[in-house]
C-alpha positions as CSV (number, residue, x, y, z in Angstrom):
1,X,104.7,145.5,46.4
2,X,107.3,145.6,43.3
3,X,109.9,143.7,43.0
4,X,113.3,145.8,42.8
5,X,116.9,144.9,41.9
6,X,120.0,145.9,44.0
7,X,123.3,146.0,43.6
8,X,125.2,144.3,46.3
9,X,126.1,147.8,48.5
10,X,122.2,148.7,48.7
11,X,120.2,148.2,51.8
12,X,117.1,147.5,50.0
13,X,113.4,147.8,50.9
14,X,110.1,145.6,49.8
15,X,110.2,142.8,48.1
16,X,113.4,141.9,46.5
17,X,114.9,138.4,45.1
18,X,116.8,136.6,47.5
19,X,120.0,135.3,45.2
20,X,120.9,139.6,44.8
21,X,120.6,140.1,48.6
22,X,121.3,136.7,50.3
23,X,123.4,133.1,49.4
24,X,122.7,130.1,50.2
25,X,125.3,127.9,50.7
26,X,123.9,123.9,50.5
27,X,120.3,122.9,49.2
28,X,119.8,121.0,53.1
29,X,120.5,124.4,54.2
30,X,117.9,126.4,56.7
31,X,119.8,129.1,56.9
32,X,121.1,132.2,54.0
33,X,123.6,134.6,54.3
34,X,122.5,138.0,54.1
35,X,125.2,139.4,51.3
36,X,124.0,143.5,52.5
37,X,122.5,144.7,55.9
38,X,118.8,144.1,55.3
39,X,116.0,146.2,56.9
40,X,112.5,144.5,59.1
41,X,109.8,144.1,56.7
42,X,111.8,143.4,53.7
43,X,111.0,140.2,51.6
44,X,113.1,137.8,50.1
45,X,111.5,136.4,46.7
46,X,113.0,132.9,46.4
47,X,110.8,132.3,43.3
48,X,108.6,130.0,45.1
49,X,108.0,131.2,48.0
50,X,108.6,134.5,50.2
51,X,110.8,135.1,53.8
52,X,109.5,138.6,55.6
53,X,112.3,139.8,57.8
54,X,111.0,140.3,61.4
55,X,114.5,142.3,62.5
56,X,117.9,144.0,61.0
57,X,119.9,141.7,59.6
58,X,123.6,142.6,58.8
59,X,126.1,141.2,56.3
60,X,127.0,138.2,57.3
61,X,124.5,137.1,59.4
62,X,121.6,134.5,59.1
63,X,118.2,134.4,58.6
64,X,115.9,131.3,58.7
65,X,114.5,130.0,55.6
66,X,112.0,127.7,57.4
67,X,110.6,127.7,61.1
68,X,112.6,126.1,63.3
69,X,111.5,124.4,66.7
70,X,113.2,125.0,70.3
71,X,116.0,122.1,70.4
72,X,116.4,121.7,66.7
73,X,118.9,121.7,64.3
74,X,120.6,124.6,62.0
75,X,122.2,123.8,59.2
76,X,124.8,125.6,57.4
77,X,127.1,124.0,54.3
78,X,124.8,121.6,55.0
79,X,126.3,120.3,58.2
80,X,124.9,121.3,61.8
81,X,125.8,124.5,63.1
82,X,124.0,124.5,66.3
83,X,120.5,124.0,67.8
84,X,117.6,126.5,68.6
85,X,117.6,128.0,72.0
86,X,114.0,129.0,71.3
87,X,111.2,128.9,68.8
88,X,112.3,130.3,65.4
89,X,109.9,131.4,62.9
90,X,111.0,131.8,59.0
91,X,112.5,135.3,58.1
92,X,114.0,135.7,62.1
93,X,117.8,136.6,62.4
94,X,119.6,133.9,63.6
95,X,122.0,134.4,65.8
96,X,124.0,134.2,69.7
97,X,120.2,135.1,71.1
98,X,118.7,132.0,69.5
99,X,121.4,130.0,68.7
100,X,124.2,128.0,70.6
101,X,125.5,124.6,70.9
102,X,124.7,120.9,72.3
103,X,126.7,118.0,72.1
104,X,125.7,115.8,68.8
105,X,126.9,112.5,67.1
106,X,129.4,113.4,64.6
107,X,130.3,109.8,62.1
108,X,133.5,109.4,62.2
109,X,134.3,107.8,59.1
110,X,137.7,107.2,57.9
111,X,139.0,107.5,54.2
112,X,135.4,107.6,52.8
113,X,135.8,110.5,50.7
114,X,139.6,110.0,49.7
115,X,140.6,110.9,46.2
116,X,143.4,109.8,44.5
117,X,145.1,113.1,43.5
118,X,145.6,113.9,39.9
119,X,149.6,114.8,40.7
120,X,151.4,117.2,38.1
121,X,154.9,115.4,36.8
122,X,157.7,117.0,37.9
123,X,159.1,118.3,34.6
124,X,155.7,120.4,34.8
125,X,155.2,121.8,37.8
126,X,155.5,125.7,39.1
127,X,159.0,126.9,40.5
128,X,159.6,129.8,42.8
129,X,163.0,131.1,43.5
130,X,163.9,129.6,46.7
131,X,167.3,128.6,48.9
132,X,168.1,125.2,48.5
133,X,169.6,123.8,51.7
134,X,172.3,121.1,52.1
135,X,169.7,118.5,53.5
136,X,167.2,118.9,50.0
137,X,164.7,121.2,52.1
138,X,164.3,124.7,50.6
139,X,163.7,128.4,52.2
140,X,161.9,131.2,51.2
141,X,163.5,133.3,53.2
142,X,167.6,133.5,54.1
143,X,167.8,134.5,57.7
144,X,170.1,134.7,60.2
145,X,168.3,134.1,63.8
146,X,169.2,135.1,67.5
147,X,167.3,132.3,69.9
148,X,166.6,133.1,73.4
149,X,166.7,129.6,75.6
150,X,164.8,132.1,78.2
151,X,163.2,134.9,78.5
152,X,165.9,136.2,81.0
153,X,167.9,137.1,77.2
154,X,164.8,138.2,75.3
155,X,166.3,141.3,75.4
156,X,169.5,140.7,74.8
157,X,168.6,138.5,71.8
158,X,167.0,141.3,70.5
159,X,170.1,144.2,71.0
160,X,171.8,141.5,68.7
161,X,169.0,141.3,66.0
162,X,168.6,145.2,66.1
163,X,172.7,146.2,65.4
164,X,172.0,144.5,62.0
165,X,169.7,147.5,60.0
166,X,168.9,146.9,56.5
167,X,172.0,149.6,55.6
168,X,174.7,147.5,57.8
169,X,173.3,144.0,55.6
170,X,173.6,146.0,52.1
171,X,177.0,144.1,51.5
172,X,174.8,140.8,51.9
173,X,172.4,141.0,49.5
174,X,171.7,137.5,50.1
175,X,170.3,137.7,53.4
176,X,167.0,138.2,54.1
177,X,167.4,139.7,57.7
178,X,169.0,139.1,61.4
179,X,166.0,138.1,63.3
180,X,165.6,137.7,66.9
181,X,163.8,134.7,68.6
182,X,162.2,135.6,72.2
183,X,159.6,133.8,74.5
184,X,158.4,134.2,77.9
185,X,159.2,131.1,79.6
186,X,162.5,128.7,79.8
187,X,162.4,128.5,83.9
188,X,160.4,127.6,86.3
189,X,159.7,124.2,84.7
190,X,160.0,120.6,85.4
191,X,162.6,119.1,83.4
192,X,161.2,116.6,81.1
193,X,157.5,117.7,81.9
194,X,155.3,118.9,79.7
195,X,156.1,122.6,79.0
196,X,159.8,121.9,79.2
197,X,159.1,119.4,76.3
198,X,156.9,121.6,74.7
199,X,159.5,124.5,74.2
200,X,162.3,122.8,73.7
201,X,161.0,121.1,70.5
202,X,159.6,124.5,69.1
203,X,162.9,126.1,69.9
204,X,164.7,123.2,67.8
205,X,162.0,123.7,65.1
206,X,162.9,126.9,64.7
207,X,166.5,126.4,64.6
208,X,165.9,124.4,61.8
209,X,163.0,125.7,59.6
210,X,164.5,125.8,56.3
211,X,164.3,129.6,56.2
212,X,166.8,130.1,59.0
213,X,170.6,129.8,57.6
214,X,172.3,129.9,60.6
215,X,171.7,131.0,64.3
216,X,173.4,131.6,67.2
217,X,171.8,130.2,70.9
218,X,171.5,133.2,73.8
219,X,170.7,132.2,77.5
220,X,171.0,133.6,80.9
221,X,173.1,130.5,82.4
222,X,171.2,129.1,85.1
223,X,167.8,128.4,83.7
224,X,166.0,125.3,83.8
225,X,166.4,125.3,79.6
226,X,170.0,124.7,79.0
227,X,171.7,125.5,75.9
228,X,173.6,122.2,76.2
229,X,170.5,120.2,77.0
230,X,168.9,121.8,73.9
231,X,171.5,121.0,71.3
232,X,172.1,117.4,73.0
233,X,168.3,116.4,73.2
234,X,167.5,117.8,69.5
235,X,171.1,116.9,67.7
236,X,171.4,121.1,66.7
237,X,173.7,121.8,64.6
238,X,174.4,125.2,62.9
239,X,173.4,125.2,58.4
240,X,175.4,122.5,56.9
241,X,178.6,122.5,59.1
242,X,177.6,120.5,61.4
243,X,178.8,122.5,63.8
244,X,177.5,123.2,67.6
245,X,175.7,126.5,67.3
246,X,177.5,129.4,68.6
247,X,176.1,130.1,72.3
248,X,176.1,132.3,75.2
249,X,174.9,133.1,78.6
250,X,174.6,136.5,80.2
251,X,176.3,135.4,83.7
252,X,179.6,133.9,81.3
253,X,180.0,136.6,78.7
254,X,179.7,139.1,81.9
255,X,176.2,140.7,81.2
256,X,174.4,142.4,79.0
257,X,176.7,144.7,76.9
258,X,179.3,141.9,76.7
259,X,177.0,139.3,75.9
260,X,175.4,141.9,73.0
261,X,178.9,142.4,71.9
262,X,179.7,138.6,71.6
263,X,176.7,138.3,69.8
264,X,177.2,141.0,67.1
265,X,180.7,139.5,66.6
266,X,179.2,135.6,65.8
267,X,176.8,137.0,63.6
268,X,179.2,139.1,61.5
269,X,181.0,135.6,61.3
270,X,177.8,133.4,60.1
271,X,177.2,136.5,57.5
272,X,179.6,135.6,54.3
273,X,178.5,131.8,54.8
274,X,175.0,132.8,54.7
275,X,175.0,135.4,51.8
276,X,176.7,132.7,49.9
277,X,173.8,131.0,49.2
278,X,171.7,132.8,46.3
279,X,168.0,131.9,45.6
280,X,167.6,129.3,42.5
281,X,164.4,127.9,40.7
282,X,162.9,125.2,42.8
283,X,159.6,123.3,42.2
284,X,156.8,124.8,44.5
285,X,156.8,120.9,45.8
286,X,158.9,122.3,48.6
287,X,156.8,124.7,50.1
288,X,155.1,123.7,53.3
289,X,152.5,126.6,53.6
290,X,151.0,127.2,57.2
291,X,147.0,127.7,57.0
292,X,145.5,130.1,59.2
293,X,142.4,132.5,60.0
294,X,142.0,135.3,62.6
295,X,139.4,137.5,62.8
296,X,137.2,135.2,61.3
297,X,133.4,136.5,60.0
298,X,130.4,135.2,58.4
299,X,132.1,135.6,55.4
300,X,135.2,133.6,55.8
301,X,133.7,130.2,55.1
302,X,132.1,131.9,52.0
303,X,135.4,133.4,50.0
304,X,138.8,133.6,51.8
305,X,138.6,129.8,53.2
306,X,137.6,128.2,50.1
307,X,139.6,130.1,48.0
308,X,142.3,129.4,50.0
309,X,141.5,125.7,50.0
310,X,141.1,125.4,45.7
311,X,145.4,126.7,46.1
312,X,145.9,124.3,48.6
313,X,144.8,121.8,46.2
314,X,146.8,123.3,43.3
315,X,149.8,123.6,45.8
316,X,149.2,119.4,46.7
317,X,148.8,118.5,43.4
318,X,152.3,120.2,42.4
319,X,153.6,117.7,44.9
320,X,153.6,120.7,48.1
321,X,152.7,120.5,51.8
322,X,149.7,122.5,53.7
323,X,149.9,122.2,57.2
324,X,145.6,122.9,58.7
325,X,145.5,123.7,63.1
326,X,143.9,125.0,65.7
327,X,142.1,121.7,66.6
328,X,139.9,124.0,68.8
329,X,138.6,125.4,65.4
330,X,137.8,122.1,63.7
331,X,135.4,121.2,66.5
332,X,132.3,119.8,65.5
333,X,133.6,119.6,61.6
334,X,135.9,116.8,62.6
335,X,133.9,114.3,60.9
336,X,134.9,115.8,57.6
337,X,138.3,115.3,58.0
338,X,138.5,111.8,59.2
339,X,136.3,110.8,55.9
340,X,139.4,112.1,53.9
341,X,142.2,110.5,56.0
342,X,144.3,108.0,53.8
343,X,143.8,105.3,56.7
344,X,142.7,104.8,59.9
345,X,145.8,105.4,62.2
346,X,145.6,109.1,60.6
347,X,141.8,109.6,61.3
348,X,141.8,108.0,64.9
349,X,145.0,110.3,65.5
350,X,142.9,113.3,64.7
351,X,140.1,112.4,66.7
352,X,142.3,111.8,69.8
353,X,143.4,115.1,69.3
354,X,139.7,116.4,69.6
355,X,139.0,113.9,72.7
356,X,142.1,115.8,74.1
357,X,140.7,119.0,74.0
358,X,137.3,118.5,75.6
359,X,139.1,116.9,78.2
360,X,141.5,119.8,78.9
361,X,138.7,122.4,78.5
362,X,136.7,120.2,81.3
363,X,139.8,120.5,83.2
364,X,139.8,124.6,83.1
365,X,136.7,125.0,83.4
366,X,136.3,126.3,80.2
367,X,134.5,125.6,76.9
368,X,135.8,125.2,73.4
369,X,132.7,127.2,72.1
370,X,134.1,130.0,74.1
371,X,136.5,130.1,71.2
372,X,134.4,132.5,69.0
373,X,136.0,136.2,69.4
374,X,133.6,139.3,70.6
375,X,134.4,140.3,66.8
376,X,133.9,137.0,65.0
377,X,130.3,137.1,66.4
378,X,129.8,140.9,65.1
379,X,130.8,139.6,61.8
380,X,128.1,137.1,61.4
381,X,129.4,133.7,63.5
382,X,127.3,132.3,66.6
383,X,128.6,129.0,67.4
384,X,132.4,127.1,67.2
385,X,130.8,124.4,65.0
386,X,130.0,127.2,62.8
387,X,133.2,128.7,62.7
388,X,134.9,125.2,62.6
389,X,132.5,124.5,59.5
390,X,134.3,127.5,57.7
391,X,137.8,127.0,59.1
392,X,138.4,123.7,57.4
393,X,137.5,125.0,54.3
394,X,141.5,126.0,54.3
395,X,141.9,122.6,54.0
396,X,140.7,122.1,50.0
397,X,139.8,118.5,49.1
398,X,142.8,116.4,49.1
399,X,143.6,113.4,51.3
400,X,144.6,113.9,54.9
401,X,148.0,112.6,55.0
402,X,149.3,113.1,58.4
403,X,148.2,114.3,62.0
404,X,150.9,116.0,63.8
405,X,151.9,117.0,67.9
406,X,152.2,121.0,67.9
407,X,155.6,121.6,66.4
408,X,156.5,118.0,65.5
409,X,158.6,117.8,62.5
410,X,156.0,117.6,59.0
411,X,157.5,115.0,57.4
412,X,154.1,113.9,55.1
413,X,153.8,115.8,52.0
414,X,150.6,116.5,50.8
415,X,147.5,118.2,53.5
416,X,147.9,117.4,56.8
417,X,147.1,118.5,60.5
418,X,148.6,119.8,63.1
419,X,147.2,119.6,66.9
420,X,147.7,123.6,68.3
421,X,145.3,125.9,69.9
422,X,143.3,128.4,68.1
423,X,145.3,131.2,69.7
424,X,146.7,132.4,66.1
425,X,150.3,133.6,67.0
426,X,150.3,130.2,69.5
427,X,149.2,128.3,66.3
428,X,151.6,129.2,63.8
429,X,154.5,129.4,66.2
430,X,153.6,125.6,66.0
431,X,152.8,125.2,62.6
432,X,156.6,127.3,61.4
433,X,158.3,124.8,64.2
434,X,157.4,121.8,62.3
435,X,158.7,123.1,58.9
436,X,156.7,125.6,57.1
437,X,158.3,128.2,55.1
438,X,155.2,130.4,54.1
439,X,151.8,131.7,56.2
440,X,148.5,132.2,54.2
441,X,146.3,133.4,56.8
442,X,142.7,134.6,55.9
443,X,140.3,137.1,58.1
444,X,137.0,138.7,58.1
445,X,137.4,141.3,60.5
446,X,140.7,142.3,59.2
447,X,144.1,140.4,61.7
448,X,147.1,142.3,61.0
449,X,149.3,139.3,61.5
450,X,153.0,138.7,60.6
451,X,155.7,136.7,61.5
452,X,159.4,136.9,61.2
453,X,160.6,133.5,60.3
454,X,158.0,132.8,57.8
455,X,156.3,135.4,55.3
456,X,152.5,135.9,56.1
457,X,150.2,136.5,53.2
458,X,147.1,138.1,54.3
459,X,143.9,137.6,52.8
460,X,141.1,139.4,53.3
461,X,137.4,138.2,52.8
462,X,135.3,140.9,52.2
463,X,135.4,143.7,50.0
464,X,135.1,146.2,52.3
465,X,137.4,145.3,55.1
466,X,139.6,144.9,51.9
467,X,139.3,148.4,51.3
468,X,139.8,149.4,54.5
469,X,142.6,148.3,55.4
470,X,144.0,147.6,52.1
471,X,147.9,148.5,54.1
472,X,147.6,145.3,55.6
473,X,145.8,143.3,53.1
474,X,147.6,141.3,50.2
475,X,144.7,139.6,48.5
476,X,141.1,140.5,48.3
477,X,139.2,137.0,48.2
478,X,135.7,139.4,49.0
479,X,136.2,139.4,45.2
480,X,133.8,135.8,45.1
481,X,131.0,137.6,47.0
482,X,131.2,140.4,44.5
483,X,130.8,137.7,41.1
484,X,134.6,136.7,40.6
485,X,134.7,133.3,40.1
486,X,136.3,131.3,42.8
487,X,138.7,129.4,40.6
488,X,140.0,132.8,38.8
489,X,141.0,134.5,42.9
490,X,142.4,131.0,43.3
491,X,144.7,131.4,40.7
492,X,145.6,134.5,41.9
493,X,146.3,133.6,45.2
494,X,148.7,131.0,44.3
495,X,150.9,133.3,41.9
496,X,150.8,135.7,44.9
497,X,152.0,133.1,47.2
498,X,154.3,132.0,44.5
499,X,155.6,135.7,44.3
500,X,156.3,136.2,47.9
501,X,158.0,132.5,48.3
502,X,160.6,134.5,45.5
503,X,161.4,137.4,47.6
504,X,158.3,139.3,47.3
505,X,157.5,141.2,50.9
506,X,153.9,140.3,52.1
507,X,152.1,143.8,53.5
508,X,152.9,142.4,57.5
509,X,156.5,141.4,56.2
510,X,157.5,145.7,55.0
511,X,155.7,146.7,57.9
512,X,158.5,144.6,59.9
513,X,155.5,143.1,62.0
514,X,156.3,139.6,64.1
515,X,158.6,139.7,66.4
516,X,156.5,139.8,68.9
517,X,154.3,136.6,67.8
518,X,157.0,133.6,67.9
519,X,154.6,132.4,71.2
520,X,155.2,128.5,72.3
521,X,152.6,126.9,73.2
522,X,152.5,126.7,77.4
523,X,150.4,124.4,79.4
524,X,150.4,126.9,82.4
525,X,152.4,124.6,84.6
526,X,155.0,127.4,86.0
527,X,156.7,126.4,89.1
């Protein structure tokens, strides 16, 4: 048979070199990447040898580049991925039929592979145009919020948000937006427990991500989550007056139309105080920029995650904060990230954090390499070590400064770690509690994220999905796969995250989506 070349949208037949077809990733690798859906009885050429496909393959997926034996490893990045369910010969697809995951040894080493970082002086570095607040922290966003204490005024907090359209705010050019803050829980709770912990702390965060100017606190009166318990426990004050928030309950104002009222008439107060603050140049060392994925695929780990993760080191060397969760999506690439922890307090912290979780998954019955999506399997991933493997990639190559609680205060600059659950609007609730001002958050299978209190860049991995939904997508990283060097869609993601830290609107952000995904993380223990 001839060899023939193909572009990277052909489905090619015979025999056809694997590097225009196929990628491999790491030289310990048994696995490629098929790069375009590839028929049975095609042949790879690797130049020394030659893999006959034995079934359809689609983009994204694997195929073995050796035989394998039932019980051994895969490897992918070079790192385990999983173990053989059965017998697999060179050239089958590999994937959930022969595929799947068994506890292994992972060395936990700590601060093996730290770097010292090559830090940009400060009369150098980037600016964006940002909102500098009293305390030295800095915004990219000038809102005004409405926070519900429980869900008993979720809809009240949102009549409030809703009264303030984009035509009403035209005399405040200054402000970015009245924004409500809504949940599902706030009662039925044990004071001091868990949950009750849990939700106060995110609701504080919130208060006082850098992004909110001022707020005003809504409740129904006899919950469980008390405004004054909230404001005493977490020392709330409202911007830089160091005032009590404004507050309310349904049952005091009267009910809902009073309480809405009362609540249009506060915000109309906070209004010229907010507005008076413009945006000014500030060094990109003050963003703290959230890192997550949804709608992950085999292509993830390839192009959005490391792209991502080359800006992350751009954004740390400037002297910035990245904040990496979802500690259910690190699982089984843990190892990686205790090498690179600046000392052992911050690696053994992490890895509690993982001990945690196979713990509470025993608990429910459950297991963490359920965590893989119906869609993130269609794309190309089998197994949560897989998916982990690519996750972390977010994460660049700095140091790991700090491990963090879900929605504990970031106060480590540089890449750090927060503990949350893989649930995506769960995790960044967590992540934008603690601090972050900005969202990157890269996907496969094409999330249509957003959230209200921090802008969401999303970035797409494949060129196609790209396409597709190019409405939703701000940044195709698919680009690598297509020949773009990695470093050059790097670059561009940073000036793009750069230009929406300014005042740019991500895609999510004009569509007005996120409202609906501030979601505290809840333990399940309702009373």
């Amino acid at each position: 048979m001839a060899t023939q070349n193909v572009d990277f949208f052909d489905s090619p037949t015979g025999v056809v070199p694997l590097q225009n077809v196929a990628i491999r990733l790491h030289n310990d690798d048994s696995v490629v990447i098929a790069k375009v859906p590839l028929q049975p009885g095609t042949v790879l050429d690797t130049g020394s040898s030659r893999i006959p496909l034995h079934q359809f393959v689609p983009s994204g997926h694997k195929i073995a580049t050796e035989s394998i034996h039932k019980g051994a490893p895969l490897r992918r990045y070079g790192q385990v991925i999983g173990f053989a369910t059965q017998d697999i010969a060179l050239g089958d697809h590999v994937h959930t039929h022969n595929l799947a995951v068994q506890d292994f040894e992972r060395d936990y080493n700590f601060g093996v592979d730290v770097k010292a970082v090559d830090f940009v002086p400060e009369n150098e570095r980037r600016t964006f145009m940002g909102y500098k607040r009293a305390d030295g922290r800095v915004g990219t966003r000038n809102y005004v919020a409405v926070i519900s204490t429980v869900n008993c005024s979720a809809h009240t907090v949102r009549q409030i948000a809703r009264h303030f359209t984009d035509e009403m705010l035209a005399e405040y050019p200054n402000v970015d937006g009245v924004i409500s803050i809504s949940h599902q829980s706030g009662c039925a709770v044990q004071i001091g427990g868990a949950d009750y912990l849990l939700l106060q702390r995110t609701l504080a965060g919130m208060a006082r991500n850098a992004n909110i100017a001022a707020y005003i606190l809504v409740g129904l009166g006899c919950e469980t989550n008390q405004i004054s318990d909230l404001v005493a426990n977490y020392a709330l004050s409202n911007g830089s007056s160091n005032h009590l928030p404004p507050s309310l309950t349904l049952q005091t104002e009267g009910g809902i139309r009073k309480t809405t009222e009362a609540g249009i008439a506060a915000i109309k107060e906070l209004l010229p105080v907010v507005n008076a603050v413009q945006r000014t140049p500030q060094p990109i060392s003050e963003l703290v920029v959230a890192l997550q994925c949804g709608g992950s695929d085999g292509w993830s780990g390839v192009s959005a995650n490391p792209v991502l993760g080359l800006a992350v080191d751009e954004i740390v060397r400037q002297g910035g904060t990245a904040v990496l969760a979802e500690t259910p999506e690190i699982y089984g690439a843990e190892h990686l990230l205790t090498r690179r922890a600046i000392n052992r307090e911050v690696g053994e912290k992490l890895i509690d954090k993982v001990h945690w979780w196979e713990d509470h998954t025993k608990k429910l019955n459950i297991e963490i390499d359920n965590n893989p999506s119906v869609g993130n399997k269609v794309g190309g991933l089998t197994t949560i070590y897989e998916k982990s493997l690519g996750a972390v990639a977010k994460g660049g190559n700095t140091p790991l400064t700090g491990v963090y609680d879900y929605s504990e205060p970031i106060t480590a600059r540089g890449f750090t770690f927060m503990d949350t659950p893989g649930y995506d609007p769960v995790g960044a609730t967590g992540q934008v509690a603690g601090g972050c001002n900005l969202i990157v958050f890269t996907t496969g299978r094409g999330s249509c994220f957003g959230y209200k209190t921090a802008p969401s860049i999303k970035v797409a991995s494949n060129t196609t999905m790209y396409n597709t939904m190019v409405e939703d997508m701000d940044l195709n990283a698919g680009q690598v796969i297509d020949g773009v060097p990695m470093e050059q869609v790097a670059a561009e993601m940073l000036d793009l995250i750069i230009s929406v830290a300014s005042g740019q609107k991500s895609k999510s952000e004009a569509q007005g989506v996120g409202e609906d995904e501030f979601i505290p993380w809840n333990l399940g223990g309702t009373l």
